[in-house]
matplotlib code that plots the C-alpha trace (Angstrom):
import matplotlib.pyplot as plt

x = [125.3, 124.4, 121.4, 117.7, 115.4, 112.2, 109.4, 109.2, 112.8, 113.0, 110.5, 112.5, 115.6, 113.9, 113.0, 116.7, 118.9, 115.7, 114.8, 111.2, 109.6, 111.7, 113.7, 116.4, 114.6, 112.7, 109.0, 110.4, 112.0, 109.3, 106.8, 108.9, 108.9, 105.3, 105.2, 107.2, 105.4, 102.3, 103.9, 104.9, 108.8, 110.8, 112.8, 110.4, 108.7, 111.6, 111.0, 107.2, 104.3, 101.6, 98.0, 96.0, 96.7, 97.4, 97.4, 99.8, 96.8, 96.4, 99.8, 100.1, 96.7, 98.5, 101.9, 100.1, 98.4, 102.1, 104.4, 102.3, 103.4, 101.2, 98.7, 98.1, 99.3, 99.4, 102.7, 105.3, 108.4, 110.6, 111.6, 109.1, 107.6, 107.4, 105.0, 107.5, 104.3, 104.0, 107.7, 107.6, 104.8, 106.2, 109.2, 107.2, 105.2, 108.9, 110.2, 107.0, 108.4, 111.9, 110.7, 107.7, 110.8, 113.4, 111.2, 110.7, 114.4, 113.5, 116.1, 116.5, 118.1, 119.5, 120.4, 120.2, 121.0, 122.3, 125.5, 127.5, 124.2, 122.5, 124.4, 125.2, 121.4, 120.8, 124.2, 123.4, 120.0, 121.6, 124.0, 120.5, 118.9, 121.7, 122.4, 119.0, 119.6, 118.5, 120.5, 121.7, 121.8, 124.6, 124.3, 125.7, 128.2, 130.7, 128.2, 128.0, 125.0, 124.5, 122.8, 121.4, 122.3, 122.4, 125.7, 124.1, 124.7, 127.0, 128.3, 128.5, 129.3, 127.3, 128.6, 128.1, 129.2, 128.5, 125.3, 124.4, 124.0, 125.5, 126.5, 130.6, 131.6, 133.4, 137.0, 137.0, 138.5, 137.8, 138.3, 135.3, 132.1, 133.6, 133.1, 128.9, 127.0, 124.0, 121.6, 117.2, 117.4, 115.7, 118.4, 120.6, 117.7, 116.8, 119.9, 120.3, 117.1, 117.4, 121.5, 119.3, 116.3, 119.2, 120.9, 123.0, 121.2, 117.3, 115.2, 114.5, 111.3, 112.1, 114.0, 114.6, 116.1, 115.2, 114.8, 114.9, 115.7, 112.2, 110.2, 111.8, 111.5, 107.7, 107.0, 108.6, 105.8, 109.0, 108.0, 109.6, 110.0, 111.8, 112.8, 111.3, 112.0, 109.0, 110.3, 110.0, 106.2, 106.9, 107.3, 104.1, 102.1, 103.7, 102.0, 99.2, 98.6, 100.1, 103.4, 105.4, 104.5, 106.2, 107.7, 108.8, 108.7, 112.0, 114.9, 117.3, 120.2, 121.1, 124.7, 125.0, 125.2, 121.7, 119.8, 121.8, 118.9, 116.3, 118.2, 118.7, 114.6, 113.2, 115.7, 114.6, 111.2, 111.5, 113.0, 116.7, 118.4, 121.4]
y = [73.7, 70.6, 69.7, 70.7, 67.9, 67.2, 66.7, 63.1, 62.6, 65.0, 63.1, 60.0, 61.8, 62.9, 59.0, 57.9, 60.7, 59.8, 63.8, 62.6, 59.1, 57.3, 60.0, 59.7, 61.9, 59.1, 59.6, 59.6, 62.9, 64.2, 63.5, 65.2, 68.4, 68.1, 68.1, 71.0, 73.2, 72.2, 73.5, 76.6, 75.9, 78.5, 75.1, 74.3, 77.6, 79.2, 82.4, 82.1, 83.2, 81.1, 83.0, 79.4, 77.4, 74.0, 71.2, 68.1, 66.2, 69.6, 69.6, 65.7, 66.6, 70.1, 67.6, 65.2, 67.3, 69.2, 66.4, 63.2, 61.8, 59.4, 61.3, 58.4, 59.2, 55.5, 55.7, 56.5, 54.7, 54.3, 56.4, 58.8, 59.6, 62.9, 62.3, 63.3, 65.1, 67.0, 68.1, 68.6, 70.8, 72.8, 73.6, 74.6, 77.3, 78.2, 78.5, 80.9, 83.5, 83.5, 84.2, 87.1, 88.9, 88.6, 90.4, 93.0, 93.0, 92.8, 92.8, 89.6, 87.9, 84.3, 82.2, 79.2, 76.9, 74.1, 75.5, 72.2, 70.7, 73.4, 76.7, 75.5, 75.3, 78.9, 79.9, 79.1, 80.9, 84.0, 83.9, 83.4, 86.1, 89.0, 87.9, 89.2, 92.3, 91.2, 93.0, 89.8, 91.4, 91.0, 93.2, 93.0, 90.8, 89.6, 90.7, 88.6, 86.8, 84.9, 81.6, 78.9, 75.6, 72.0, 73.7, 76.8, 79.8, 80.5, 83.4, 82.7, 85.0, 86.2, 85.1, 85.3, 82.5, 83.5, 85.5, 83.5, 84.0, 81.5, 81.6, 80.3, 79.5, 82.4, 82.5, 79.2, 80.7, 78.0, 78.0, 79.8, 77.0, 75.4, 76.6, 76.7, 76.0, 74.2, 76.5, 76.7, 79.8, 83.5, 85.5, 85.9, 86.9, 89.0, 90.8, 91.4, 92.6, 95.2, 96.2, 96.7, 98.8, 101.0, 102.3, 99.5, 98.7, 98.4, 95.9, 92.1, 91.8, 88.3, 86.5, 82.2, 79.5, 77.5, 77.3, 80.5, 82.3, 82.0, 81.8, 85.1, 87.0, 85.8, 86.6, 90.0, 90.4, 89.9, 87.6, 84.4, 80.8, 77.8, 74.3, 72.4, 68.9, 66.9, 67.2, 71.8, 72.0, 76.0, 76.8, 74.5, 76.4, 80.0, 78.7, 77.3, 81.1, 83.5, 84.3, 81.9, 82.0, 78.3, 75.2, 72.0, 69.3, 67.5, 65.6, 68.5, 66.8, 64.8, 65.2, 68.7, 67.5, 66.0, 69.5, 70.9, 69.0, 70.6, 74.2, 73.5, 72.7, 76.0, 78.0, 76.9, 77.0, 80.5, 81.7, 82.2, 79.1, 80.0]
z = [71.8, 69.6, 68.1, 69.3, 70.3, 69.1, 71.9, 71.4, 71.8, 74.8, 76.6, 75.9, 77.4, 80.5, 81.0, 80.6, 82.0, 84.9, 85.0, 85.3, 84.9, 88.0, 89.8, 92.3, 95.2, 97.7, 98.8, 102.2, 101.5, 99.5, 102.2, 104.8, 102.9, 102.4, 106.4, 106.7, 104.2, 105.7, 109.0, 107.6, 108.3, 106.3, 105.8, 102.8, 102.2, 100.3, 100.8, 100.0, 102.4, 101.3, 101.2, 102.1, 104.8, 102.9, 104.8, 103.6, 101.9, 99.7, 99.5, 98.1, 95.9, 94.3, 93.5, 92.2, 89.5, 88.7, 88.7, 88.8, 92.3, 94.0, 95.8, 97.8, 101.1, 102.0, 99.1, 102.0, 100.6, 97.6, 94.8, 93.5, 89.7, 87.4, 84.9, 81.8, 79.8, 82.7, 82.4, 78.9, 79.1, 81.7, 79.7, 76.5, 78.8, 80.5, 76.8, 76.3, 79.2, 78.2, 74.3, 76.0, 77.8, 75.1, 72.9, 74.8, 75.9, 79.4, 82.4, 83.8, 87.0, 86.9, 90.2, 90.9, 94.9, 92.6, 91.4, 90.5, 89.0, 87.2, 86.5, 83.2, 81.7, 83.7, 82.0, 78.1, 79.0, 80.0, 77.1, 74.3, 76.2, 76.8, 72.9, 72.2, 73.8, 77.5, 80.8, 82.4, 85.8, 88.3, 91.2, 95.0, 93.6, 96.6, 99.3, 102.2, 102.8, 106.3, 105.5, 107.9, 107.2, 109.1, 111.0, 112.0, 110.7, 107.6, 105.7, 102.1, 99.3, 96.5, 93.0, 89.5, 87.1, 83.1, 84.6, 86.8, 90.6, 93.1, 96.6, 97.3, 101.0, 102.6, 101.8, 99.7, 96.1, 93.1, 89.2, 87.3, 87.5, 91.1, 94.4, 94.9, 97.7, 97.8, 98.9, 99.3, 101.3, 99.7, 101.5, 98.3, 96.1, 98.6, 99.1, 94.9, 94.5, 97.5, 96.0, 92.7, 94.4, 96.0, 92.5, 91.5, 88.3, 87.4, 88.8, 86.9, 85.0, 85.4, 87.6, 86.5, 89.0, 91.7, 95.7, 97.0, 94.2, 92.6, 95.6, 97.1, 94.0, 93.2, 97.4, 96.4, 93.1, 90.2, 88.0, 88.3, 86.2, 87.3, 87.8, 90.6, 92.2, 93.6, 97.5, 96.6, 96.9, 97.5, 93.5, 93.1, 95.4, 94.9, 90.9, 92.2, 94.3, 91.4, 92.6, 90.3, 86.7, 85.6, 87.8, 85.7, 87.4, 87.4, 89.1, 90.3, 91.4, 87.9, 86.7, 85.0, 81.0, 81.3, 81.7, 78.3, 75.8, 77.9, 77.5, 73.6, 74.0, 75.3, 73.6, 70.1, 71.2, 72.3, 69.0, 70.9, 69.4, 67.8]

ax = plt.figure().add_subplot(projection="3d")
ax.plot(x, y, z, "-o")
ax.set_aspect("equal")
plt.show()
């Protein structure tokens, strides 16, 4: 996998592959989600049911203390900040739960709604983890899963790509790796977990991803790690109110070969670099 970095050198990669520090995702966008969550769109809750009723400046306050935003809501334009100590720290507690559930050989669920960006970092997780004599779980695959989206409705299919769960567009066949959909929605987590409550394999102890995928599963009471971009204040607050155990702060959308340091990182720091 190449070599492991140390945590001064990771912090310096977050800064220039701009996974924190300056990040692509705009305040505009950020703020808008903010709005949404505040309003309790299922748009930005993921999946979660929030137990408070956080209003957008508790919603700015709780980012700000995560990722290191501005939590000035005066800040309404350009590109927005992860604090990289924040992210680094993160990833050392993320590293803890993978290490806690390896040792205990613990069935685990991967998915992730950022196939072409992040299923590579879920992937060399799942390999360390069913190499330590984890059940990488992979139920209800090819079930159909009907999906809102900007178009209406969709139906997408459930897949699984090294272990990790992904939803393809109906119909559309592509080359292992190609063929994702970009996805926030808790439906296909949803739709696992029930295929593995009805016989088709044991429950996760742990489920790790993004979106929907960790929001669903920590509504549902599985624990559940992840990463989290600064405009998905569900993961924040789903760890701010118990229901997700870990959300790193980072830029979710950078090319797929810039998250590979970070999976090098927590594996060797949970004792599952090979």
């Amino acid at each position: 996998m190449g070599r492991v970095l140390g945590t001064g050198a990771l912090r310096a990669h977050l800064i220039e592959a701009r996974l924190a520090g300056m990040i692509a995702t705009t305040r505009e966008k950020s703020l808008e989600r903010y709005r949404l969550f505040a309003a309790r769109d299922p748009r930005a809750l993921l999946g979660l049911e929030p137990d408070g009723d956080w209003p957008i400046a508790d919603v700015l306050r709780l980012m700000g203390q995560e990722c290191g935003v501005s939590a000035d809501p005066a800040h309404v334009s350009g590109l927005d900040e992860i604090d990289p100590d924040r992210t680094v720290a993160a990833l050392d507690r993320f590293a803890e739960r993978l290490g806690e559930a390896a040792g205990r050989r613990a069935p685990v669920l991967l998915g992730t709604g950022h196939p072409h960006r992040l299923t590579a970092f879920y992937a060399a997780l799942a390999d360390a983890l069913s190499s330590a004599g984890c059940l990488v779980l992979t139920p209800a695959y090819g079930a159909r899963v009907d999906i809102a989206t900007r178009f209406g409705v969709r139906p997408r299919t459930l897949a699984y790509v090294r272990g990790v769960a992904l939803m393809r567009e109906t119909g559309v066949r592509g080359a292992p790796g190609t063929g994702g959909v970009h996805t926030h929605s808790p439906l296909p987590v949803r739709t696992v977990l029930a295929a593995a409550g009805d016989g088709a394999g044991p429950l996760p102890e742990l489920v790790i991803g993004d979106h929907g995928w960790v929001c669903g599963a920590g509504q549902l009471g599985i624990e559940a790690i992840g990463l989290a971009d600064t405009d998905d204040p569900a993961l924040f607050v789903g760890q701010a109110e118990g229901r997700v155990s870990v959300a790193v702060p980072l830029d979710d959308g950078a090319p797929s070969a810039s998250y590979q340091p970070l999976a090098r990182y927590v594996l060797n720091r949970a004792c599952l670099y090979r």
